[in-house]
C-alpha positions, 0 to 999 in steps of 0.5 A: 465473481468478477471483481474489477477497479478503477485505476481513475478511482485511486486517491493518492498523496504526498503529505506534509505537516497534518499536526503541528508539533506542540511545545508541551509535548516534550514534557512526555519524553521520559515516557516514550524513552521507557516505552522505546526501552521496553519495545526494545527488551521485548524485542531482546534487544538493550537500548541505549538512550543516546544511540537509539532514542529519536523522541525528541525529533519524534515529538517536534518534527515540523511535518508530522503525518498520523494515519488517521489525519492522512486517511481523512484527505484520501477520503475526501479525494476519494469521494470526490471521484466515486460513491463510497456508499456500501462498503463491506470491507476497509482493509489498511496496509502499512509498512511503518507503524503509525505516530499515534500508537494503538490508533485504529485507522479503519475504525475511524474510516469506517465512521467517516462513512457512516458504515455500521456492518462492516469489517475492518483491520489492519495489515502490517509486518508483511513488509512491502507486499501488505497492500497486495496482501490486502488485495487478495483479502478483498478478493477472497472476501467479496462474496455471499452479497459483499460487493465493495472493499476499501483498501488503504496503504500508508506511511510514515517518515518519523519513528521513536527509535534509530536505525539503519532500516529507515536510512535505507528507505528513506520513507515519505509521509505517503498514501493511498486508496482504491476501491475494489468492486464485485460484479458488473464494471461501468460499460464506458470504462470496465477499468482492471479486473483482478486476476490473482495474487502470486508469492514466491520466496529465495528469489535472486535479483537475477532471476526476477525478470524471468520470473515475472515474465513467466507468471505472465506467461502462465496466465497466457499472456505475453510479458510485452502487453503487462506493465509491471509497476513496482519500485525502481530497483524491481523495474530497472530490472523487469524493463528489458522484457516489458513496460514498466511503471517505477513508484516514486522513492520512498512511497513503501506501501502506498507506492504500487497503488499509486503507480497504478494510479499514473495507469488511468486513461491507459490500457493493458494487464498490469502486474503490482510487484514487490521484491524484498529479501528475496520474497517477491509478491505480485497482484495481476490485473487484467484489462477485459477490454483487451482481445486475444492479440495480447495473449500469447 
């Protein structure tokens, strides 16, 4: 079956404060410092209050952005732009985990939309690749009658704990939506049609350019008519062989779908990338619309 999206149809945004810090909130700090302690011990790690501990910046930073909060404005957007009736599927991709611990984003989408049989779960610990993994989800579960799957990437800049990791992504309080459909497109703009998720690990950075270059060629097309959207370190690389649209810094999960966002209105195969430790992960998107001149 065909499945297709809209890149018009894609909400996406840069948050700042969606929960004003409260003062009593610093009364809970001896309690997220055990918590820390025993996420640190389960991880076999020792924690030292005075190196690793941010909960006090955790607990008052004055732009604080929870998951749910952020999802509630996409959802807004969103349904501004496309029916949002008939969802079978909500899928959640994040990097980083959420402010508030334990909180089910797609249970709280799924009752926002007043769906009372579908599913939904989150994707995490897969790095940056989870909202392509999400993709290829979808894909594989829209059949046998389900039609529609939301699929939401997110995150957020603030953690209990110190390290190197967040200095080195500088995260932003970002997020995304898109909706992917089974069947017929809209005849005025059919918008992309998903065609494949693609993993492949031990990857040098030198070696990238080619690699996409040659999915591309695979597929039968020529790397000069697929845009390759991903984050600036993967599309300085990719540039030479072909368009490129770079993420915004700090965008982590939401960045691909809100790079495909800046694609509306324009045409071509697109190819969402991530490239992280040597893993590299790509959805490729087809333009239906396009004849046998952009192939090979």
């Amino acid at each position: 079956m065909t499945l297709h999206l809209n890149p018009a149809h894609i909400a996406a945004g840069d948050f700042g404060c969606l929960e004003p810090a409260q003062e009593d909130w610093l009364d809970q700090r001896d309690y997220w410092e055990d918590f820390n302690a025993r996420f640190f011990r389960s991880n076999g790690r020792a924690y030292d209050s005075a190196r690793d501990s941010n909960v006090t910046a955790w607990l008052t930073a004055p732009d604080r952005a929870p998951y749910a909060a952020m999802a509630e404005r996409l959802l807004e957007d969103l349904s501004g732009r496309v029916d949002l009736a008939g969802i079978d599927l909500v899928l959640m991709a994040h990097w980083l985990p959420d402010l508030h611990l334990g909180t089910s984003v797609t249970n709280f989408v799924q009752n926002r939309l007043e769906i009372e049989s579908g599913l939904g779960f989150a994707i995490s610990d897969r790095g940056p690749s989870a909202p392509l993994f999400a993709l290829d989800l979808a894909a594989r579960y829209l059949r046998d009658g389900r039609r529609r799957a939301l699929v939401l990437a997110m995150d957020q800049k603030h953690l209990l704990y110190r390290t190197p990791e967040l200095d080195r992504l500088r995260p932003r309080n970002s997020a995304a939506a898109l909706l992917l459909e089974a069947g017929g497109a809209e005849p005025a703009d059919p918008g992309l049609v998903y065609a494949g998720y693609a993993r492949s690990i031990g990857l040098a950075p030198a070696d990238l350019s080619r690699y996409l270059s040659g999915l591309c060629a695979a597929q039968g097309l020529a790397r000069e008519a697929v845009t390759v959207i991903a984050d600036p370190a993967v599309t300085r690389l990719a540039a030479p062989e072909g368009p490129v649209i770079a993420c915004e810094d700090g965008w982590l999960c939401a960045g691909p779908l809100a790079g495909l966002a800046r694609h509306a209105g324009q045409r071509g195969h697109v190819l969402l990338a991530t490239f992280e430790q040597g893993e590299v992960v790509t959805v490729l998107l087809r333009d239906p619309t396009l004849s046998a001149e952009a192939r090979l």
